[in-house]
MARBA-3410 file (N, C-alpha, C, O; in Angstrom, 1 decimal):
104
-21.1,108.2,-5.9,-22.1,107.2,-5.8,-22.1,106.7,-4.4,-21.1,106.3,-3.8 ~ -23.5,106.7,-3.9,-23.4,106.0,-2.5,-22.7,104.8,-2.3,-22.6,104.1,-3.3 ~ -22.2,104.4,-1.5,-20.8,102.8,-1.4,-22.1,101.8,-1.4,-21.9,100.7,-2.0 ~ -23.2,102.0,-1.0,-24.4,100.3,-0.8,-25.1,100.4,-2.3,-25.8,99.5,-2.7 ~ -24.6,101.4,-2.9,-24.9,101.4,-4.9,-23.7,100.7,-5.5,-23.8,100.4,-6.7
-23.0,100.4,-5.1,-21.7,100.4,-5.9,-21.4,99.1,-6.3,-20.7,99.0,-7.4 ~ -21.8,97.6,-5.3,-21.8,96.5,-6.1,-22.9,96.8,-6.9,-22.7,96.5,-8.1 ~ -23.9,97.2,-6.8,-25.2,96.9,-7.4,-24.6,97.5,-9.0,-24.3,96.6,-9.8 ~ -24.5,98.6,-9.2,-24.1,99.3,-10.2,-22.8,98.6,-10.8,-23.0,98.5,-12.0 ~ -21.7,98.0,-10.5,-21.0,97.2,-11.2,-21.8,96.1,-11.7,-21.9,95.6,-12.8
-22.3,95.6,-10.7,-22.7,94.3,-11.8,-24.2,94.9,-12.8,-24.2,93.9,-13.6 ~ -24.5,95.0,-12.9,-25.5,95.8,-13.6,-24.8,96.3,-15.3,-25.2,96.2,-16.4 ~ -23.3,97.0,-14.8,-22.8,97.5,-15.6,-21.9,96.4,-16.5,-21.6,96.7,-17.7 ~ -21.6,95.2,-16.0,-21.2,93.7,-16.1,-22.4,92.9,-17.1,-22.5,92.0,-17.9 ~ -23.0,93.6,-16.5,-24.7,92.5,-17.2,-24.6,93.5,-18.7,-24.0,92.8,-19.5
-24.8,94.2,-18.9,-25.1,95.0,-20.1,-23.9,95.5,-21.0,-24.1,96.0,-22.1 ~ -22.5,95.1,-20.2,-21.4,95.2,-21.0,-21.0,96.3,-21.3,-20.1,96.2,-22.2 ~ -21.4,97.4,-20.8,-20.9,98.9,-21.0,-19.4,99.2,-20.8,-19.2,100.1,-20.0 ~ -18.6,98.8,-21.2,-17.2,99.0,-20.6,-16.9,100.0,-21.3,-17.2,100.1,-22.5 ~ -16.2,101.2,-20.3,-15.6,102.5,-20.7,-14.3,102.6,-21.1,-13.5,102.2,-20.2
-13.8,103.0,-22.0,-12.6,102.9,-22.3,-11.5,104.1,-20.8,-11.5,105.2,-20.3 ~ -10.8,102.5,-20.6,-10.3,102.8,-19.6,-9.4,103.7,-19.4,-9.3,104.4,-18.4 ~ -8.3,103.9,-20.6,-7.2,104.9,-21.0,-8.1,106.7,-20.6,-7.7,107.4,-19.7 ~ -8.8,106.8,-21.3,-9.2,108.0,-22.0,-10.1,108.3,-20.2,-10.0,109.5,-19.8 ~ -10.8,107.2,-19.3,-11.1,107.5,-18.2,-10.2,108.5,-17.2,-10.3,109.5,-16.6
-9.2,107.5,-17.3,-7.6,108.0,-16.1,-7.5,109.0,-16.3,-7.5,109.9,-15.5 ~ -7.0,109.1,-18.2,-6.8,110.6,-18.5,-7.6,111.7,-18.1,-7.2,112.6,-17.3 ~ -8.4,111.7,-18.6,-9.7,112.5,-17.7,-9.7,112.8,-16.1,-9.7,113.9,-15.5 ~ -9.7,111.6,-15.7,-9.2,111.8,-14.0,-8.1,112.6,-13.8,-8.2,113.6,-13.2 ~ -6.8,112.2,-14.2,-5.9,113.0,-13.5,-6.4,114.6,-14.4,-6.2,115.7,-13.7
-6.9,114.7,-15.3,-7.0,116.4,-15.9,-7.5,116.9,-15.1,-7.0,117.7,-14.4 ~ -8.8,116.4,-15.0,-9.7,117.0,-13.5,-8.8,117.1,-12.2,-8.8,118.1,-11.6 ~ -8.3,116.2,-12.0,-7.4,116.3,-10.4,-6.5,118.1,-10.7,-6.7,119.1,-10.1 ~ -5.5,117.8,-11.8,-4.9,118.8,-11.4,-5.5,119.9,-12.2,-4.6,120.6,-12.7 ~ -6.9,120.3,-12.5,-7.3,121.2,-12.9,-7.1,121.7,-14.6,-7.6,122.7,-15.2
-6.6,121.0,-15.0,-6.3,121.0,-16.4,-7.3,120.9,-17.1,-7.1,121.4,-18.2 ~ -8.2,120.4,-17.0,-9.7,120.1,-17.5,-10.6,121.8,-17.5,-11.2,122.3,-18.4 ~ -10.5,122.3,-16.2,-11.6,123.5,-15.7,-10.9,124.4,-16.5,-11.6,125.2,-17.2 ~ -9.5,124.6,-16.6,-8.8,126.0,-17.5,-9.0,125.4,-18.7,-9.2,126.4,-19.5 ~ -9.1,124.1,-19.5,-9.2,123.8,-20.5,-11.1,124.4,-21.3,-11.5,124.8,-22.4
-11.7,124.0,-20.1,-13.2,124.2,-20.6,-13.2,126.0,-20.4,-13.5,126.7,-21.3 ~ -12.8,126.7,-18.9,-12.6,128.0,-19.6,-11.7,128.5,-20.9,-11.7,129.7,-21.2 ~ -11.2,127.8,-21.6,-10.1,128.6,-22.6,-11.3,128.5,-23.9,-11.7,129.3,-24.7 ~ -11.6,127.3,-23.8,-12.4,127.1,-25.4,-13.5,127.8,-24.5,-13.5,126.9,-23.7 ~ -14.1,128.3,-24.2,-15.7,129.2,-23.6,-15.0,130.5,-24.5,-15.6,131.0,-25.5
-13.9,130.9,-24.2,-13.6,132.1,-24.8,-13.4,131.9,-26.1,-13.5,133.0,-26.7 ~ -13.2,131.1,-26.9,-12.9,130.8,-28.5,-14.2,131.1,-28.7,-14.8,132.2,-29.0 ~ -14.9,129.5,-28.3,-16.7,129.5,-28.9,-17.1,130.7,-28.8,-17.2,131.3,-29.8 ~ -17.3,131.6,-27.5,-18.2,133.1,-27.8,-17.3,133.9,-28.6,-18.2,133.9,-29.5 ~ -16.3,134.5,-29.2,-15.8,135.0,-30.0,-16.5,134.3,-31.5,-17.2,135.0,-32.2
-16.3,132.9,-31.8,-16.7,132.8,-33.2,-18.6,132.3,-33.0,-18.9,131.5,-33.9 ~ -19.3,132.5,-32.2,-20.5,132.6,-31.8,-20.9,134.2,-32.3,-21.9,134.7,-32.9 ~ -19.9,134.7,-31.7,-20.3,136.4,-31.8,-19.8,136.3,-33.8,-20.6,136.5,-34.6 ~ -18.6,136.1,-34.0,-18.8,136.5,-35.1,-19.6,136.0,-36.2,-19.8,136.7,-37.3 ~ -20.1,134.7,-36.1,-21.5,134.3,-37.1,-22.1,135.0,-36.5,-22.0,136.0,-37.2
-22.7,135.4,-35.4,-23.9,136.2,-35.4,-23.9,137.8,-36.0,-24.9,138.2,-36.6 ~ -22.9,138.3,-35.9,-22.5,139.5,-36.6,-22.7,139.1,-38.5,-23.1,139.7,-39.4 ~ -22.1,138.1,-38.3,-21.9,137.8,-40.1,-23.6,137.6,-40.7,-24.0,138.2,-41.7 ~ -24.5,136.8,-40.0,-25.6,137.1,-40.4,-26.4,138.1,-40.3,-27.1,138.3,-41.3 ~ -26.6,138.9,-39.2,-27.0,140.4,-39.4,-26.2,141.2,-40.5,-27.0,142.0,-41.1
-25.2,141.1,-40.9,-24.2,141.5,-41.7,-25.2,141.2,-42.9,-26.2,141.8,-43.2 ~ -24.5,140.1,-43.7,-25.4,139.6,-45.0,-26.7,139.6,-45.3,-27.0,139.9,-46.4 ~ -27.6,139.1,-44.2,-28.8,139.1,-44.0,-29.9,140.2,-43.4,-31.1,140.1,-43.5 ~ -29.2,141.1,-42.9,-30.3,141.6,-42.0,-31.8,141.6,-41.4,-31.8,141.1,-40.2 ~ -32.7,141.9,-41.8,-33.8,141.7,-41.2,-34.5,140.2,-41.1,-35.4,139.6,-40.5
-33.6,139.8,-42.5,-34.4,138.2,-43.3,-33.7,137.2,-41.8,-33.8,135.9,-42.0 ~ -33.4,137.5,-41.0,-32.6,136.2,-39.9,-33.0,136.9,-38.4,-32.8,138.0,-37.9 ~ -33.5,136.0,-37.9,-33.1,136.1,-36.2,-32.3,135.0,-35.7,-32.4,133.8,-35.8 ~ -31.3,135.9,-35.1,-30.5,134.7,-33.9,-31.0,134.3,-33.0,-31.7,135.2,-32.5 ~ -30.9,133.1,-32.4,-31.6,132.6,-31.0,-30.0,131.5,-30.5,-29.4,130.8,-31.3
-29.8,131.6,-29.0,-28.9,130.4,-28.4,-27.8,131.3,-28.8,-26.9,130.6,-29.2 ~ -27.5,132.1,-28.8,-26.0,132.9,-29.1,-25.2,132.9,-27.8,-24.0,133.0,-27.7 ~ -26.0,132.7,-26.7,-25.3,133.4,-25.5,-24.5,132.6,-24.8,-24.0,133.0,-23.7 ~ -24.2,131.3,-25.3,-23.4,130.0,-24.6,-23.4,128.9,-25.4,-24.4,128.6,-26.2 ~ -22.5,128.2,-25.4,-22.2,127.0,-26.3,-21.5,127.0,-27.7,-20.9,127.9,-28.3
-21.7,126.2,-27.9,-21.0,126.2,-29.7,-22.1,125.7,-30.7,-21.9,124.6,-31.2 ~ -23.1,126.3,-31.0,-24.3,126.1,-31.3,-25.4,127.4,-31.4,-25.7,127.7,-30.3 ~ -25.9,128.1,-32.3,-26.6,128.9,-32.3,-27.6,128.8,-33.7,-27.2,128.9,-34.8 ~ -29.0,128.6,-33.4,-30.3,128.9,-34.1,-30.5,130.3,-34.9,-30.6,131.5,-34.5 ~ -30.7,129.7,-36.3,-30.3,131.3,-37.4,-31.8,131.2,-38.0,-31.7,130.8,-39.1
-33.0,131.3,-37.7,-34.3,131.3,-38.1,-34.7,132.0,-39.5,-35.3,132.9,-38.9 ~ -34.7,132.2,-40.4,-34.9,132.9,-41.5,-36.5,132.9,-41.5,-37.4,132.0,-41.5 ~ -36.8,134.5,-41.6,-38.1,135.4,-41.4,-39.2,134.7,-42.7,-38.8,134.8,-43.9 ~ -40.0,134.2,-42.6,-41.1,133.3,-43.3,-41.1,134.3,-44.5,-40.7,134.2,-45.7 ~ -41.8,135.6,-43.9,-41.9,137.0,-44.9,-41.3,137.6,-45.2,-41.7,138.7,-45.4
-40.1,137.3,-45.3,-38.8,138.2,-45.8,-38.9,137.8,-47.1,-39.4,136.8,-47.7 ~ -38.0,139.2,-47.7,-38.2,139.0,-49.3,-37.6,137.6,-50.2,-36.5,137.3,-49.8 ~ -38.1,137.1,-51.0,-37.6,135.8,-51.3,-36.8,136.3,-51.8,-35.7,136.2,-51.1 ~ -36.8,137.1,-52.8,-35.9,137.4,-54.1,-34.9,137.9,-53.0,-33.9,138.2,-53.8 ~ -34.4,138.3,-51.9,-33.3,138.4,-50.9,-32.6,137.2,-50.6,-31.4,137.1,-50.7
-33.4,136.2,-50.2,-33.0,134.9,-49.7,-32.5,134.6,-51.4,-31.4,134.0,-51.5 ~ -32.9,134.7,-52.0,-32.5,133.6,-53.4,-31.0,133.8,-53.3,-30.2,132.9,-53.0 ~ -30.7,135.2,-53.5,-29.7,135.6,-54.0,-28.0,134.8,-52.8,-26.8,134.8,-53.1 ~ -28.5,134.3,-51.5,-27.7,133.9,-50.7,-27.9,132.8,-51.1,-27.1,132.0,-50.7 ~ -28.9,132.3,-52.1,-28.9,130.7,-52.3,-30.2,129.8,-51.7,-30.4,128.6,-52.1
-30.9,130.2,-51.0,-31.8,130.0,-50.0,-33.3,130.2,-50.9,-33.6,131.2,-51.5 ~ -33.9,129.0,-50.6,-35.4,129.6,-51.5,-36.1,128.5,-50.9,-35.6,127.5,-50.3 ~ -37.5,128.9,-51.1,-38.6,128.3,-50.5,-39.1,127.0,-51.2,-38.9,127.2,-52.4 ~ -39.8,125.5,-50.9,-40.0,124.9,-52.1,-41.1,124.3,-50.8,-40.7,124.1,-49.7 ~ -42.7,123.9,-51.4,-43.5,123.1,-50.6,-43.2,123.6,-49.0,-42.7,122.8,-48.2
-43.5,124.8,-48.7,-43.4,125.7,-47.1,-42.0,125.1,-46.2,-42.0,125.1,-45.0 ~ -40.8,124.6,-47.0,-39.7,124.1,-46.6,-38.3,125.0,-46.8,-38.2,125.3,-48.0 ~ -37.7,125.2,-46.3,-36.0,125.8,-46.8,-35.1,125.1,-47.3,-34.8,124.2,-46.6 ~ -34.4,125.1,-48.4,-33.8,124.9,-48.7,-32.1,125.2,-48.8,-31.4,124.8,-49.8
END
């Protein structure tokens, strides 16, 4: 933060009462200092895409044509779209059925 922001921004942050829990800040600070933070966010990158990859496999698996994946390629989060025209009586059988143009 520029240093001629920095009273401005505390008292601002004083006015609205935002106080950050201070513990859990430091901690953070020193992880980041000695890098413990960047190997921590690369180690879980490699978990998330392994179990990213394997829901994505598990729904082509079960599902086939009735699902498209979307958002697979990063994060811990991926979009499973179920095909409008795919056979119902497919979808039922996973549990899944149509009611008022909605999913269930």
């Amino acid at each position: 933060m520029p240093r001629e922001l920095v009273e401005a921004f505390r008292t601002m942050k004083e006015d609205l009462n935002l106080r950050s829990p201070t513990i859990e800040q430091r901690a953070m600070a020193i992880m980041i200092r000695a890098g413990d933070y960047e190997r921590h966010i690369y180690r879980m990158s490699k978990i998330y895409r392994r179990k990213r990859a394997v829901l994505a496999e598990s729904l082509e698996e079960y599902f086939g044509g009735m699902v498209d994946v979307f958002g697979d390629e990063a994060g811990m989060h991926l979009l499973a779209k179920f095909n409008p025209r795919a056979n119902m009586e497919g979808k039922r059988s996973f549990g899944i059925w149509r009611t008022d143009s909605k999913y269930r």
